[in-house]
N, C-alpha and C positions, 0 to 999 in steps of 0.2 A: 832684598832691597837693591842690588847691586843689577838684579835683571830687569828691576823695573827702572830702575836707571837708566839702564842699557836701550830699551824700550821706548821712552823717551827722549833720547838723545836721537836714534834712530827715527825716530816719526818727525824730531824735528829737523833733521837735515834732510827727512823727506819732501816736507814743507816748504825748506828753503831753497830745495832744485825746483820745489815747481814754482814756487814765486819767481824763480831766475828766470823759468823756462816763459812765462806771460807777461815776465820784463821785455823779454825779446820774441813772444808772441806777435802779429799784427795780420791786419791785411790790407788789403788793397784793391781798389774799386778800378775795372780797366775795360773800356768802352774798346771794343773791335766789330769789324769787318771781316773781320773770315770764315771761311764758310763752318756751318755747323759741325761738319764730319771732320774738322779737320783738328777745331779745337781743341778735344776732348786729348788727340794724340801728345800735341806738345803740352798740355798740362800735365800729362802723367810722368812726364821727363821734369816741370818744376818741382812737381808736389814730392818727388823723390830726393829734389836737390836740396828742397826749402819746405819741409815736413812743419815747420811752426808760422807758415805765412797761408793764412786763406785768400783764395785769389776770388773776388766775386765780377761777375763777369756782365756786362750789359753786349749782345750781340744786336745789330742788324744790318742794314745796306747801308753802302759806305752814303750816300747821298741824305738817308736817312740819320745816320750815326753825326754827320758834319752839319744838320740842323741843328740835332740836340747839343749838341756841342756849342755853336753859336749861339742859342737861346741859352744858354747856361752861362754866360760869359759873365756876369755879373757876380755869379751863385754859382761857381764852377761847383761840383762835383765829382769828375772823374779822377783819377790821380794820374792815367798812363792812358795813354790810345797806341792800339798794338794792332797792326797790321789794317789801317788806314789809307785812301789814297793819298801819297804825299801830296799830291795837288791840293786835297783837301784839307792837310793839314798845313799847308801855307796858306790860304785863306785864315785859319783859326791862328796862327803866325801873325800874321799882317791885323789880325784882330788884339795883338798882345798878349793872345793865352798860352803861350807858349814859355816853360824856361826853359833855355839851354842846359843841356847837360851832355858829357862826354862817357858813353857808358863804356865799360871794362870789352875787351876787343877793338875798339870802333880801328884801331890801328891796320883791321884784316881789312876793313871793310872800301870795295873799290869806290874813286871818287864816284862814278854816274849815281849811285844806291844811296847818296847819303848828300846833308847838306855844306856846302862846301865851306861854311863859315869852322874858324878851327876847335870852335864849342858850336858844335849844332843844335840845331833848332828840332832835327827833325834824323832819323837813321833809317835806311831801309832794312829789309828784312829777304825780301824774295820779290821778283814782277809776274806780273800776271798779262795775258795779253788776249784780242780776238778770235775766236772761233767761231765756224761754221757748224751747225751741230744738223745732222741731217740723220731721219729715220728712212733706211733703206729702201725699208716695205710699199713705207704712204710713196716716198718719192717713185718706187715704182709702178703702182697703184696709176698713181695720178699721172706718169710718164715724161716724171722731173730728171732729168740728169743733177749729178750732186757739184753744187754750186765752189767753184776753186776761187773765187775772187768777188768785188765789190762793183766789177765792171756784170759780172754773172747776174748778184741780187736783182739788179734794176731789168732783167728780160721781162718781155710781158706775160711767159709762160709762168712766172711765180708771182705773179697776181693774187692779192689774198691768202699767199702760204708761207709768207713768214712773220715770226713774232720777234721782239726785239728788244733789248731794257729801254727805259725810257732814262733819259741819262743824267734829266733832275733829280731823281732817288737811287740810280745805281751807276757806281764807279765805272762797271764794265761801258753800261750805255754811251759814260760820257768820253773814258777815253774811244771807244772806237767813233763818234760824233768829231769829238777832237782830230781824230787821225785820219778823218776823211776834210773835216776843212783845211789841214795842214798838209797834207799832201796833193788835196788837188787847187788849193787856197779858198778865198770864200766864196769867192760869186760862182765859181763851178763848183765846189761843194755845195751851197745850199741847195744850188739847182739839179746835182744829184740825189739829196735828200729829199728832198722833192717829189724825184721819180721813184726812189725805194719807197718813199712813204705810200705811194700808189700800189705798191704790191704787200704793203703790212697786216696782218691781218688784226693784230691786238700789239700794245706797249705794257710792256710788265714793269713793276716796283722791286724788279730784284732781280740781277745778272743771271745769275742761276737757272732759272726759271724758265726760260725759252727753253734750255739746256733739256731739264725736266718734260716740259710739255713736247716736245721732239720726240723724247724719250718713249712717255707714256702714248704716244701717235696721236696727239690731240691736235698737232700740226706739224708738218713735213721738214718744215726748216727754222731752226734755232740760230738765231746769232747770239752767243755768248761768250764764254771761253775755255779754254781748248781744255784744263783740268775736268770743268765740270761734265765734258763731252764723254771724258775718258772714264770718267767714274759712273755715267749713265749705261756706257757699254759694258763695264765691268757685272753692272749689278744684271745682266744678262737682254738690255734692251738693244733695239736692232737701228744700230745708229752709227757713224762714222765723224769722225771730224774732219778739216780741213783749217786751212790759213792761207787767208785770202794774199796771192799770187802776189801783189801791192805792195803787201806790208802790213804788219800787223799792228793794231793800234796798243797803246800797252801804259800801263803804268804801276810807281814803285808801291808794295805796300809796306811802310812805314809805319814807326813808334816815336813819341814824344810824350813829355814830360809836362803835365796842367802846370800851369803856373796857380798857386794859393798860399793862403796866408800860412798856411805850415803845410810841405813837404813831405811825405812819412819817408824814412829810411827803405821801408818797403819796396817803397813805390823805385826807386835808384836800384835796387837789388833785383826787384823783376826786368828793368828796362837793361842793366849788364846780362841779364841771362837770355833775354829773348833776341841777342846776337853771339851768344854762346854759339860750341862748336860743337856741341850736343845737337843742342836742338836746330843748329845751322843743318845740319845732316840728316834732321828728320822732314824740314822745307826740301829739301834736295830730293828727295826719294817722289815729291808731288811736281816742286817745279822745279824746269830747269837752270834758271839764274835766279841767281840769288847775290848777298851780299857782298859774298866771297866763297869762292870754291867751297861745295860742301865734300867734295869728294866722291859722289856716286857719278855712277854713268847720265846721261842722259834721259828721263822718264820716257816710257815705252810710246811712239805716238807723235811726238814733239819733232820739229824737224831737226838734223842732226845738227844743225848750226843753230841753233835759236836764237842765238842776238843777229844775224842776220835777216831772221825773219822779223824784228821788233824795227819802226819806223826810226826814224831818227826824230827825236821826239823835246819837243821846248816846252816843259815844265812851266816855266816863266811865262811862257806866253798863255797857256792854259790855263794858270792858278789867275793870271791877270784876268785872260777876257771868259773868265768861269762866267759872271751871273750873265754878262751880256749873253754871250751863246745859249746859255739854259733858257732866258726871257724870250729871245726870238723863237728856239727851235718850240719853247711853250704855247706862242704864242700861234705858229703853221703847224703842231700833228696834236697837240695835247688831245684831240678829241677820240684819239684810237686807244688814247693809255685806260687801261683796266683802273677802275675803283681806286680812290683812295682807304 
């Protein structure tokens, strides 16, 4: 009698950890931007930290990701957007969907990476910036020297050999779009875009992708950025990067908090850990700036000062005259961009 006792007392305080354990079970739906290869590394750093939190994940191009976002605004869905253009997450800001929240760190984090209100709207994480992605072989082939800058693209020897995001659907496209009409302003900006658009050979729906097609020798020259350049040579294709001589066009990518009628706890406990000093350190080992020191060297490739390569760059004025510049530049090349 005493061990069937025993037996059932035991089964029920079994019962009662697990009930405890799917009191504070959840998860959390988090719409990002970053690339495929790269997710998979910092979930294995949460799913270690936060073994009772499923993280369900919606991935695609930041231009893409910052529609569905907008179209949701009614009937939000997401709970976190985790590595975003902040640009584009001031738009979805400026639209109201945003709550403030101060997640656990933000003290590390430097003012440029994050929003300067003292409950932000929006945190960086890491920047990303332009690259030249060039396959050695074809450029040889074809008797291209490899392009150091944006005064380069526009020769008439790369005529039809480069490919390039298109920067209504990918962050990369728009920041370097942005960083060519802010550096040379617009009426000679547009009218450089102008002359690169006469050497494009296709516009891609995704940053990466020029990167890839470089890669795979499907075309000579890739403007993308410089990670993805580096990971194309890594995986053994014959390719080199650059950063145009200018200045690079560059932007943060950021997390923010859906604003909905209920909040999950969740959703606050991933956005403190996704500036954690964990997973701060495993950005650092891809890119070079980041929030706050991750503490590794420099990634192999990158120039040794990288914030001296990144433009000096007005957030503000980009997230402002976003849809104007997407509608014009839609309006003079949309006809090279690849399929929707």
């Amino acid at each position: 009698m005493y061990r069937c006792k025993a037996i059932v007392a035991a089964m029920l305080a079994a019962l009662m950890i697990l009930a405890a354990t799917a009191a504070f079970a959840g998860e959390v739906l988090v719409y990002t931007a970053l690339e495929d290869d790269e997710i998979p590394i910092y979930l294995d750093i949460f799913k270690k930290a936060h073994p009772e939190i499923e993280v369900n994940i919606v991935r695609d191009s930041t231009g893409i990701i910052t529609a569905k976002l907008l179209a949701e605004k009614d009937n939000p869905q997401a709970d976190v957007v985790w590595g975003t253009a902040a640009t584009s997450l001031m738009l979805c800001d400026q639209a109201g969907m945003v709550e403030p929240y101060a997640p656990k760190y933000l003290d590390k984090v430097v003012p440029a990476m994050r929003d300067s209100r003292s409950v932000p709207h929006w945190v960086g994480i890491k920047a990303w910036m332009t690259g030249i992605v060039t396959n050695t072989i074809e450029a040889k082939n074809l008797g291209l020297d490899t392009p150091k800058s944006y005064a380069d693209l526009i020769k008439p020897e790369y005529k039809g050999q480069i490919i390039m995001p298109n920067p209504a659907s990918s962050g990369t496209g728009f920041l370097t779009v942005s960083a060519i009409l802010q550096l040379m302003g617009e009426e000679k900006g547009w009218a450089y875009l102008d002359k690169l658009h006469d050497n494009i050979m296709r516009y891609t729906h995704s940053g990466s992708k020029p990167a890839k097609l470089a890669g795979a020798g499907e075309a000579p020259i890739g403007v993308s950025f410089g990670y993805r350049g580096f990971m194309q040579k890594e995986k053994g294709e014959p390719v080199t990067t650059t950063f145009p001589k200018e200045g690079s066009g560059w932007d943060v990518e950021a997390n923010a908090l859906i604003k909905k009628g209920t909040i999950k706890p969740e959703a606050k406990i991933f956005l403190d850990w996704a500036i954690s000093p964990e997973v701060m350190k495993a950005y650092g080992k891809i890119y070079p700036v980041t929030a706050y020191p991750s503490g590794n060297p420099v990634p192999e490739g990158y120039p040794a000062d990288p914030e001296a390569q990144m433009i000096k760059n007005d957030f503000e004025w980009a997230a402002k005259n976003r849809q104007r510049i997407l509608k014009e530049w839609t309006r003079r090349y949309d006809g090279k961009s690849d399929p929707k």
